[in-house]
C-alpha positions as CSV (number, residue, x, y, z in Angstrom):
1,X,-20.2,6.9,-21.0
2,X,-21.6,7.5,-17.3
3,X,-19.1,6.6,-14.5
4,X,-21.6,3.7,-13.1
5,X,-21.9,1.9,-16.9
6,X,-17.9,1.8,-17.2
7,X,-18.0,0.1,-13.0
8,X,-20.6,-2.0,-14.2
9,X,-18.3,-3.1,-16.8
10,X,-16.0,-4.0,-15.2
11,X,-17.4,-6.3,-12.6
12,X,-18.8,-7.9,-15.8
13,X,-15.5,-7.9,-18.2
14,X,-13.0,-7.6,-15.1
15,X,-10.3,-4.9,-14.4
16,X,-8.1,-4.1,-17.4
17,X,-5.4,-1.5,-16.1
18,X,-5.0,-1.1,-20.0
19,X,-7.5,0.0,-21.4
20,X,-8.7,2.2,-17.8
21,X,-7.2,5.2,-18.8
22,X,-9.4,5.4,-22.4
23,X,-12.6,4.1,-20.4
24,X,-11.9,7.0,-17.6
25,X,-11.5,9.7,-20.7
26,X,-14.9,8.3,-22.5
27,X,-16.3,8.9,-18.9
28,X,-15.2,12.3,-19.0
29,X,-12.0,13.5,-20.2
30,X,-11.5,16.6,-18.7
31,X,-11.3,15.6,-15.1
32,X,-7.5,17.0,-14.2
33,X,-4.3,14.8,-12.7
34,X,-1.9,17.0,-10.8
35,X,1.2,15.9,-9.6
36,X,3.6,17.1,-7.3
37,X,6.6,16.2,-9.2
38,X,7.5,15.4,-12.7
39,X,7.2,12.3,-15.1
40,X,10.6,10.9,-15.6
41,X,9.3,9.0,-19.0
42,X,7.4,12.3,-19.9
43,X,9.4,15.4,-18.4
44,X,7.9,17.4,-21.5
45,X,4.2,16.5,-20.2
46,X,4.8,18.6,-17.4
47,X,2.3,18.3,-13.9
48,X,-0.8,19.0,-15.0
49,X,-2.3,16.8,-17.5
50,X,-6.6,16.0,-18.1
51,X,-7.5,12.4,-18.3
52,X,-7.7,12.5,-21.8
53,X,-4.1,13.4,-22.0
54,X,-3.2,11.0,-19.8
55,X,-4.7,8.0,-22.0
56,X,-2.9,9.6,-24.4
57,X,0.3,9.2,-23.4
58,X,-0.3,5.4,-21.9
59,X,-1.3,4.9,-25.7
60,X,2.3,6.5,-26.5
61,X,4.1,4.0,-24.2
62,X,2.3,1.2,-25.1
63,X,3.8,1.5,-28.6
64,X,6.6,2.2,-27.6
65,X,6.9,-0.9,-25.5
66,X,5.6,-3.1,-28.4
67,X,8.6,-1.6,-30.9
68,X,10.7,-2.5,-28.0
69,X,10.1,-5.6,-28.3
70,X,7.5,-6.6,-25.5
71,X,4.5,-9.1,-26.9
72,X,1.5,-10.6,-25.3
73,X,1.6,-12.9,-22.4
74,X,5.5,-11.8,-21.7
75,X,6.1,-10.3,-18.1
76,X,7.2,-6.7,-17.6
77,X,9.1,-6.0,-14.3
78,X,8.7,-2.5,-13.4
79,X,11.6,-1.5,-11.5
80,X,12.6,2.1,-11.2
81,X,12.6,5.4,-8.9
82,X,9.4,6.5,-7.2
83,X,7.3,8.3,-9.6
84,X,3.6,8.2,-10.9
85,X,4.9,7.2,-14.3
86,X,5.3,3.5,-12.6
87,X,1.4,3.4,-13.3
88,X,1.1,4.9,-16.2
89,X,3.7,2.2,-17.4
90,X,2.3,-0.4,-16.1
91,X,-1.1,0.3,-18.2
92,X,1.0,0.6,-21.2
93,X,2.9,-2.8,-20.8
94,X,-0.9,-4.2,-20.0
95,X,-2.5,-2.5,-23.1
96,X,-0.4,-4.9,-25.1
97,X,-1.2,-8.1,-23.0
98,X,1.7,-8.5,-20.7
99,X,1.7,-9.5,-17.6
100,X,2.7,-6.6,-15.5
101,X,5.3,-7.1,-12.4
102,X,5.6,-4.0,-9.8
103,X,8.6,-4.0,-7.6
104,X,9.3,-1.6,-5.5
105,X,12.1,1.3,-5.8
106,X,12.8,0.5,-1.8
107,X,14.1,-2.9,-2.9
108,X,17.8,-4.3,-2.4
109,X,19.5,-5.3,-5.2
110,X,19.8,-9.0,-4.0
111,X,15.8,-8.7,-3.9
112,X,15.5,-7.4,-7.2
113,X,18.3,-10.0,-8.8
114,X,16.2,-13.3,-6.6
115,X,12.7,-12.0,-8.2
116,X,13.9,-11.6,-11.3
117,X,15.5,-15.1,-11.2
118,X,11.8,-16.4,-10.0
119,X,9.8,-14.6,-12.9
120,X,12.0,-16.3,-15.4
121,X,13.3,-14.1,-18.2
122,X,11.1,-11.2,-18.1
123,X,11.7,-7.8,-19.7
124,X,12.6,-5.2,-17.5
125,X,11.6,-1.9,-17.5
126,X,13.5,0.2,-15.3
127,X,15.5,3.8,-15.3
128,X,19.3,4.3,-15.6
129,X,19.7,5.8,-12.0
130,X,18.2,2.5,-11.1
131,X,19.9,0.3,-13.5
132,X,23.5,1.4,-12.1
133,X,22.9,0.2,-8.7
134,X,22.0,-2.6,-10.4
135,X,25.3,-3.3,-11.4
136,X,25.9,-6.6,-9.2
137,X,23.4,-8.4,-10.9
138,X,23.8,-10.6,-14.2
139,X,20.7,-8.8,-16.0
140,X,21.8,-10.4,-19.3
141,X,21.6,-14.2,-18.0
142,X,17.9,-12.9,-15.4
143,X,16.5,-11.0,-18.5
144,X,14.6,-11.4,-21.7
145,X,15.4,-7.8,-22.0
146,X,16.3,-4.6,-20.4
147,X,14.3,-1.5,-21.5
148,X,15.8,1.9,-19.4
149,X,13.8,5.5,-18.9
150,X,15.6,8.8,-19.1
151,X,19.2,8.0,-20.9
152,X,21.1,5.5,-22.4
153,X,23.0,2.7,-21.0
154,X,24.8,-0.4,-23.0
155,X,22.7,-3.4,-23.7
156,X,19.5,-1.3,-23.1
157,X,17.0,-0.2,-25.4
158,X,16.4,3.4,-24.7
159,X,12.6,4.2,-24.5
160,X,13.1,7.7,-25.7
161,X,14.4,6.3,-28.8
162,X,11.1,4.8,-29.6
163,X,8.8,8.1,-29.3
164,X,6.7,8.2,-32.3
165,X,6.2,4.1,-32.6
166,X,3.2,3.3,-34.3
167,X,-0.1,3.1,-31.9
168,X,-0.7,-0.6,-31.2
169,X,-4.6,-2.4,-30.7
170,X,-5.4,-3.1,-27.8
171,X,-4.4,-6.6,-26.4
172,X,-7.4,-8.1,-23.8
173,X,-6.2,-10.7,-21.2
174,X,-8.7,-13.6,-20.3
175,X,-10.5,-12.3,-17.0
176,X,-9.0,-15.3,-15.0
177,X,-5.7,-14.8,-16.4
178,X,-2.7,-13.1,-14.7
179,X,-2.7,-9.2,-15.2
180,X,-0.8,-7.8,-12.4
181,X,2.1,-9.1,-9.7
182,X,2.8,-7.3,-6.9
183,X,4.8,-8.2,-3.7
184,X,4.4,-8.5,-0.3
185,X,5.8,-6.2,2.2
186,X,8.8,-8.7,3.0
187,X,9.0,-8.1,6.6
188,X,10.3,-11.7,6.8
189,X,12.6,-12.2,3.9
190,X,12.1,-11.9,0.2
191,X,9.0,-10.6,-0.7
192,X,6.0,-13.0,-2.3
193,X,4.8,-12.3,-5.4
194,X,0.9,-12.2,-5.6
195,X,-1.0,-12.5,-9.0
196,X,-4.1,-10.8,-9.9
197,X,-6.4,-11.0,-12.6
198,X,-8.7,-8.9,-14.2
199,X,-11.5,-10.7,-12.3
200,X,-9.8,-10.1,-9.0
201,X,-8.9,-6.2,-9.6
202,X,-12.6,-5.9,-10.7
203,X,-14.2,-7.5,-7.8
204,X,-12.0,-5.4,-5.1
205,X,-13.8,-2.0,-6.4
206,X,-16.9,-2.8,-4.7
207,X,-16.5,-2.0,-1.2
208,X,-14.6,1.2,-2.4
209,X,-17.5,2.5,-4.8
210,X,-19.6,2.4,-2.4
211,X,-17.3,4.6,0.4
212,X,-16.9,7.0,-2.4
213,X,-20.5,7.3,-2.8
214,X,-20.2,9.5,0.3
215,X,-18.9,12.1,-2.2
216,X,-21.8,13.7,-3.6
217,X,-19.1,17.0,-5.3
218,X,-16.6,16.6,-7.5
219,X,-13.6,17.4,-5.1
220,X,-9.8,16.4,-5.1
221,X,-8.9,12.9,-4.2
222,X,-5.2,13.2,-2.8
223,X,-3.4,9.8,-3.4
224,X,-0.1,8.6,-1.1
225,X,0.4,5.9,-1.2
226,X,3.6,3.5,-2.9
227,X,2.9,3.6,-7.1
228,X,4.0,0.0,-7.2
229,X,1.4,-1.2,-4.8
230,X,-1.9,-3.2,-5.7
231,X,-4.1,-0.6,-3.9
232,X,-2.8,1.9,-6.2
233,X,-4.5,0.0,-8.6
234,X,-8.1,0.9,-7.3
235,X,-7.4,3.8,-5.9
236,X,-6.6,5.1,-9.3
237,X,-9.8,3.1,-11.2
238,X,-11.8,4.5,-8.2
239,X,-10.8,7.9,-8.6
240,X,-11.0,8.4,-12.7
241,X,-14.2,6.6,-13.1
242,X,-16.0,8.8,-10.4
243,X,-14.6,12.1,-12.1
244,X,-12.8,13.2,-9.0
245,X,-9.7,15.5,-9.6
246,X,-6.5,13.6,-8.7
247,X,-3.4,14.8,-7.1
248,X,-1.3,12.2,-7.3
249,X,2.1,12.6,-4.1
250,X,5.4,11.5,-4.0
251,X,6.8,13.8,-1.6
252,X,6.4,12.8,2.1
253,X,8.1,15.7,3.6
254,X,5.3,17.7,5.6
255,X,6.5,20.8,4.3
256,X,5.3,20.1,1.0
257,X,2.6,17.8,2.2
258,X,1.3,21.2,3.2
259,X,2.1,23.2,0.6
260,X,0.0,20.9,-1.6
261,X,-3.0,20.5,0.1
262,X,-3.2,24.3,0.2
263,X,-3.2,24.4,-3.1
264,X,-5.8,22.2,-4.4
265,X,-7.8,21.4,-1.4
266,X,-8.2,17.7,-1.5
267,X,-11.7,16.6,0.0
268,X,-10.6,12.9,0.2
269,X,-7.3,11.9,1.4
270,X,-5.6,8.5,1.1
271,X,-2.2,7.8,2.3
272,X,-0.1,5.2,4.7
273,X,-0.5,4.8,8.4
274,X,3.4,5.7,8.6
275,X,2.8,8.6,6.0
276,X,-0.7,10.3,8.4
277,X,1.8,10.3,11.4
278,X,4.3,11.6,10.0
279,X,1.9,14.7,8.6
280,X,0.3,15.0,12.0
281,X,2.3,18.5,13.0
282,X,0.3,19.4,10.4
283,X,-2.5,19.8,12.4
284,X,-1.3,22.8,14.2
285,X,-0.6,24.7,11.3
286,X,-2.3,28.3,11.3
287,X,-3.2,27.7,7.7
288,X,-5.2,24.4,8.2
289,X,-3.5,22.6,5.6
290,X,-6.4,19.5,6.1
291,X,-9.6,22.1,6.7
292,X,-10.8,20.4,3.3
293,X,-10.4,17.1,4.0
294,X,-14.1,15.4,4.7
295,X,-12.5,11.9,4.4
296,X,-8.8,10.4,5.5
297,X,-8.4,6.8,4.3
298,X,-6.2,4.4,5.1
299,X,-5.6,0.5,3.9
300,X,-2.2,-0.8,4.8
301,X,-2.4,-0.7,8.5
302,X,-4.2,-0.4,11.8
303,X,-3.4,3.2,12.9
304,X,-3.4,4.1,16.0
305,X,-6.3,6.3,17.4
306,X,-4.2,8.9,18.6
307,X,-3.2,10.1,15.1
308,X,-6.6,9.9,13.8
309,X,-8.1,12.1,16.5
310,X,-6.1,14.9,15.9
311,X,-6.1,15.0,11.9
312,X,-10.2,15.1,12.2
313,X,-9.8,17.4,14.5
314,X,-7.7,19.9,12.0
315,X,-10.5,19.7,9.7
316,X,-13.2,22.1,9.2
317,X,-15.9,20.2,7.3
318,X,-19.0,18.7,8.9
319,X,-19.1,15.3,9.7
320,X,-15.9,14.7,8.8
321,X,-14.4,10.7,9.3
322,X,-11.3,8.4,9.0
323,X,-12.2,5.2,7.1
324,X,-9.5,2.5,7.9
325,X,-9.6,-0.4,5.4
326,X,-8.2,-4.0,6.8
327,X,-6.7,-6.3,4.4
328,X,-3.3,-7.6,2.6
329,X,-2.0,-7.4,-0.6
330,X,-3.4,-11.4,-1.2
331,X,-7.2,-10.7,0.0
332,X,-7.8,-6.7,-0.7
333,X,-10.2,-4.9,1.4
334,X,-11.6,-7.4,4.3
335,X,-13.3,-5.4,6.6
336,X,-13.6,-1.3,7.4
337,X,-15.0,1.3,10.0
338,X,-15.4,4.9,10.1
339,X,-14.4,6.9,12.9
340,X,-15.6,10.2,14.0
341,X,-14.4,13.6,15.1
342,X,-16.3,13.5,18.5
343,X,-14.9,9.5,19.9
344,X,-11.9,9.1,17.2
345,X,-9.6,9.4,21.0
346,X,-11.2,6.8,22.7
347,X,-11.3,4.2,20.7
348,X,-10.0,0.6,20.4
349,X,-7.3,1.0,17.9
350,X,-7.5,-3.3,17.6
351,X,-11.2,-3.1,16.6
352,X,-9.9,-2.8,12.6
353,X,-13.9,-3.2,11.5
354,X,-17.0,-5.0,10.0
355,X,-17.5,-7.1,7.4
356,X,-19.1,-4.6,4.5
357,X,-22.1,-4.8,2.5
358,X,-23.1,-7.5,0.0
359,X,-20.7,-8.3,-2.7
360,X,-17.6,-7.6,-0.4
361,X,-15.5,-9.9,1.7
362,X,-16.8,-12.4,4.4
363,X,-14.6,-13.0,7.8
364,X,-14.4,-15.5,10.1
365,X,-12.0,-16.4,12.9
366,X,-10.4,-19.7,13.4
367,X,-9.5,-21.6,16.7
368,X,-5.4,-21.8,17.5
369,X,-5.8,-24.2,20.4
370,X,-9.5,-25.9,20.3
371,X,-10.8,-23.2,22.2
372,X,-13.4,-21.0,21.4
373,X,-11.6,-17.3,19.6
374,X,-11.7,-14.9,22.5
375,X,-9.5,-11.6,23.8
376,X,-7.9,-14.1,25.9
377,X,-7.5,-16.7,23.0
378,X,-7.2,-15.4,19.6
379,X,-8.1,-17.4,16.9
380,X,-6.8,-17.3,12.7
381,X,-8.4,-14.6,11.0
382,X,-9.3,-15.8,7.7
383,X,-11.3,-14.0,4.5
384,X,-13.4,-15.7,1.7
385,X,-14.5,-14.1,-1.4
386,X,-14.0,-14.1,-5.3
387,X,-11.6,-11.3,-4.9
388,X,-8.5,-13.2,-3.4
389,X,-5.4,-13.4,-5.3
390,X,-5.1,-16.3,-7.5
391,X,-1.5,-17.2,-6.5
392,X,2.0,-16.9,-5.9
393,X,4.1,-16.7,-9.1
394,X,6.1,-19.7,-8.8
395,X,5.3,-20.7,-5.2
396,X,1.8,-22.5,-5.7
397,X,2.5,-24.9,-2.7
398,X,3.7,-22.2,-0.4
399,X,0.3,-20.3,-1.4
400,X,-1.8,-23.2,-1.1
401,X,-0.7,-23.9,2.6
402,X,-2.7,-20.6,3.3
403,X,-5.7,-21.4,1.3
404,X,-8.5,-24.0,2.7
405,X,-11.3,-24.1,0.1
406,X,-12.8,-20.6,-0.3
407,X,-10.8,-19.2,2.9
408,X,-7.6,-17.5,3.1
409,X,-5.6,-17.7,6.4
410,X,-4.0,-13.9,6.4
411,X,-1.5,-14.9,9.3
412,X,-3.3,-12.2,11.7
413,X,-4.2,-13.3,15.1
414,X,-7.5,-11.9,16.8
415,X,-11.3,-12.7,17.5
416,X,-14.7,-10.9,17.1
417,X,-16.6,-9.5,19.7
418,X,-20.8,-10.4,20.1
419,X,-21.7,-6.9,17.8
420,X,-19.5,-8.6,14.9
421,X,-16.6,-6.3,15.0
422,X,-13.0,-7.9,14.2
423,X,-10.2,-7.1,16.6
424,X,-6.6,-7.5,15.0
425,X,-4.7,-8.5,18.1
426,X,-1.0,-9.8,16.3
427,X,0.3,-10.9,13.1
428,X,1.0,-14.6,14.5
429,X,4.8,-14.4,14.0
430,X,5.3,-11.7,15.9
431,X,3.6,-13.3,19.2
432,X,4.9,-13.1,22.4
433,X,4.4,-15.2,25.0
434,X,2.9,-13.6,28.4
435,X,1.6,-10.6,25.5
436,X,-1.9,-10.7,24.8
437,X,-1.4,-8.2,21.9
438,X,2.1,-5.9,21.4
439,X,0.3,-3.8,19.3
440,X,-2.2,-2.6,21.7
441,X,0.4,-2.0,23.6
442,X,2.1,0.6,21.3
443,X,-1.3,2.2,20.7
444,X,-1.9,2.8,24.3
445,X,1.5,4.2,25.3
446,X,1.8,6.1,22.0
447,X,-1.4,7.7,23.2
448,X,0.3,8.7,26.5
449,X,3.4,10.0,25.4
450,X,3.2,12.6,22.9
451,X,7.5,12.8,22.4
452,X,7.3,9.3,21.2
453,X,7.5,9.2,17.1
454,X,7.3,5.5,17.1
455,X,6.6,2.6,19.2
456,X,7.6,-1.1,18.5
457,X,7.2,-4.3,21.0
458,X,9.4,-7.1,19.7
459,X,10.3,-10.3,21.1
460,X,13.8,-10.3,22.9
461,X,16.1,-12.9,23.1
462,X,14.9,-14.5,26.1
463,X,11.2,-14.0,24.7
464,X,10.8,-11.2,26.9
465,X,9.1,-8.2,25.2
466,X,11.4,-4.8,24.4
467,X,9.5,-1.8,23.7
468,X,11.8,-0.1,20.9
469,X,11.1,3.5,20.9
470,X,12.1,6.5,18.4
471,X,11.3,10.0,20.0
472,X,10.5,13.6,18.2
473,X,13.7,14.8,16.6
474,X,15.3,11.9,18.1
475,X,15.6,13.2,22.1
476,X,16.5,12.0,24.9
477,X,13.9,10.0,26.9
478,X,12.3,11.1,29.9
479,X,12.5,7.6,32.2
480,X,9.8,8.7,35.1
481,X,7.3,10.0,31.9
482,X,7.9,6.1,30.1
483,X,7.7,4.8,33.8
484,X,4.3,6.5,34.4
485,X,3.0,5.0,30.8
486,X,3.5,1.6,31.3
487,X,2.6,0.7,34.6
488,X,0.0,-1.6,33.3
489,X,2.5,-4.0,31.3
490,X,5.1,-4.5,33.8
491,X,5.9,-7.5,32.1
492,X,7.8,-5.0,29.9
493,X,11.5,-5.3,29.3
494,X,13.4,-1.7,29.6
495,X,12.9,0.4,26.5
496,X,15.7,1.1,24.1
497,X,15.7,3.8,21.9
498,X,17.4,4.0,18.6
499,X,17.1,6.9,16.2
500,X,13.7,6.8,13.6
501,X,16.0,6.7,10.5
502,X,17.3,3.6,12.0
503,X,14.0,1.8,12.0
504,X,13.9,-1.4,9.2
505,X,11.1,-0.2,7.1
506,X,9.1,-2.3,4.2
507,X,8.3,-0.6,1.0
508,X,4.8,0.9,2.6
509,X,6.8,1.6,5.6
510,X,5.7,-1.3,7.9
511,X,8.6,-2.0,10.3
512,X,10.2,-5.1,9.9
513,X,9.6,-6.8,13.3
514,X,11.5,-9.4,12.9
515,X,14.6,-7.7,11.0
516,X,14.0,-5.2,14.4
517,X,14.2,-8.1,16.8
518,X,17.5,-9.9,15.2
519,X,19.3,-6.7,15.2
520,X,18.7,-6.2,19.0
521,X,20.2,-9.7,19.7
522,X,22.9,-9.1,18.2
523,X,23.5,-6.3,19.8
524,X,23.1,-8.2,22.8
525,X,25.6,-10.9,21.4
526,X,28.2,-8.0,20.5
527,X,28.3,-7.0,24.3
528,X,28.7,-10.4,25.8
């Protein structure tokens, strides 16, 4: 089977996580999966496994899972520590026809216990590091069952118990069915739960196929991105059914960042706006730990220009480009735009793209206050196309206040200029009045003041906007530098620095704005 008759496929049968892994193999089964860690439901397998393998072992699991208990049309929630086994799980429970639910490692366990209480007796599939701090909650009353990874714990079913379970058929969902639940980031309470279907997953590849066209040799595609997350889902499709070697990251630390990317000389690089600035003192290593990377990617995010600049610069390859991606968990990929070595410094970090060829997403902006969408007036950004989410588990109503026919209103604030480009001003809850956009603001001091690690505007308790900085290695800051960088928005409250580990974070590390702007009025409250 060729690469394009397996995407073809798809778009005609939908996206079946499932049965991926055996499609990838058929396509060729030889292409290589490298991780940088090891598989806590496989420690045996060891970090360097074929495609082939890999299928192999999601067939294992999948029979497992079914002697365990799970049957079609239940829900799995996959709960457990950061590792790349959370996919390889999730396409086991989904070979078998359950409805798979991600949650994130970074969750509370309040968060965990209230979605569990929404998905309504689900199994749980989780690890016993994980399942002790889950201690607070009543699993027994929230759960159909609780299956645990890497030990044994009472009332659990041990999935090493299970090795050697009879291989299972195959179990196809309806294309318009529910497949896959992921969450939103949760930057104002508890996370949404956004269903996907096979038709939906499918759809989502196009954009993507094409960008990866661009990739005419068979190089390393480096992945960084949270395992739990929906992208991860066509990063990983995209990736195995082009034949590109994979080397799949959890470790952030730059140190080994490096040490990877040495090694196996990734030619496409995808990985979180938080995560790219974080590996930016990279750049100056002698050893030139990106000088293979033709393509950076990045879909969660805008990211400022600053940080794209000097990772294209630390590359040697010709014509080498950052491809940012704009879109949300409920809509996929919405619009993109490559930047370029040579203007990647100057330019607009709101201008987050174009809509993309035929078959992908179509954008339009929507008046706030009857007047025509403008920099001055931004309007509702909203997306149409068949590759929306289908819902919210359990929260149809709040879902359908977001949905007006074929458009979905993604809560971001901006306009389009004449040449079609969409500029992301705001997300609308994090508006300030006398601000036309806070976020343009943290690009274009963050590109003036190289000590600053991160920049956040939030809305104080008077409404006045506080600039909330973290600096390198947590120094002190230089007053007459900040003064110098922010003469033009004197409407500026005086900045307050707090150290980076301090910083409310989402699972994709998107700070929580709003978490942020509570905690500095109470502060406020404490000293008065």
């Amino acid at each position: 089977m060729k690469g394009s008759t397996a995407y073809k496929s798809i778009q005609k049968r939908g996206l079946h996580i499932g049965l991926l892994p055996e499609m990838a193999a058929a396509v060729n089964g030889s292409t290589p999966i490298t991780l940088d860690h090891d598989l806590d439901v496989l420690p045996e397998a060891g970090r360097h496994l074929t495609v082939t393998q890999y299928a192999g072992h999601v067939v294992d699991l999948a029979a497992r899972l079914w002697a365990a208990g799970v049957r079609p049309d239940e829900h799995v929630v996959i709960h457990k520590s950061a590792n790349a086994d959370i996919w390889m799980l999730a396409a086991a429970a989904s070979r078998i026809g359950a409805v798979v639910v991600m949650l994130s490692p970074a969750l509370d366990a309040a968060t965990v216990g209230a979605l569990l209480e929404r998905v309504d007796q689900p199994n749980l599939l989780t690890d016993v590091h994980k399942l002790d701090g889950l201690a607070e909650i009543p699993l027994a009353d929230l759960t159909r069952r609780v299956i645990a990874v890497g030990g044994d714990r009472p009332g659990a079913v041990s999935l090493a118990d299970l090795t050697g379970a009879p291989r299972v058929k195959p179990v196809v969902r309806p294309i318009d069915a529910p497949a896959v639940i992921t969450h939103t980031s949760g930057t104002t309470g508890i996370p949404k739960l956004v269903v996907h279907t096979p038709r939906t997953q499918g759809i989502r590849l196009v954009p993507q196929w094409r960008l990866l066209a661009l990739m005419r040799k068979k190089e390393t595609v480096a992945i960084h991105i949270p395992f739990v997350h929906s992208r991860m889902v066509a990063a990983m499709s995209l990736a195995l059914l082009k034949e590109f070697p994979v080397l799949l990251m959890r470790e952030s630390d730059p140190a080994d960042v490096a040490e990877q990317f040495l090694e196996h000389r990734p030619v496409f690089v995808e990985a979180l706006p938080n995560s790219l600035m974080e590996w930016e003192e990279l750049a100056e290593d002698p050893r030139a730990p990106f000088g293979s990377v033709k393509v950076f990617s990045s879909t969660f995010d805008a990211i400022h220009p600053g940080t794209m600049s000097r990772l294209l610069k630390a590359s040697d390859r010709r014509g080498a480009l950052f491809f940012q991606i704009y879109g949300q968990s409920e809509v996929g990929p919405a619009v993109g735009r490559a930047y370029f070595r040579s203007s990647a410094h100057k330019a607009n970090g709101r201008c987050v793209g174009w809509a993309m060829p035929k078959g992908a997403a179509k954008i339009r902006v929507v008046s706030r206050e009857g007047k025509p969408p403008s920099e001055a007036n931004p309007g509702f950004i909203e997306v149409a196309w068949d590759g929306l989410a289908k819902t919210y588990f359990a929260e149809q109503e709040r879902y359908d206040t977001n949905r007006n026919g074929d458009w979905w209103r993604t809560g971001d604030v901006g306009y389009r200029t004449k040449f079609g480009c969409l500029h992301m001003l705001d997300r609308e809850i994090d508006m300030i009045p006398g601000v036309r956009s806070s976020l343009q603001i943290e690009d274009v001091v963050l590109s003036k003041l190289s000590e600053l690690s991160e920049l956040v505007v939030v809305q104080g308790p008077n409404s006045e906007p506080v600039p909330v900085i973290c600096t390198v290695d947590d120094a002190p800051l230089d007053r007459k530098r900040w003064s110098a960088a922010v003469t033009a928005f004197p409407q500026l409250a005086d900045p307050v620095q707090i150290p980076q580990a301090e910083l409310p974070r989402t699972a994709t590390l998107k700070v929580q704005r709003v978490a942020l702007a509570r905690r500095l009025e109470k502060q406020l409250e404490e000293r008065t």
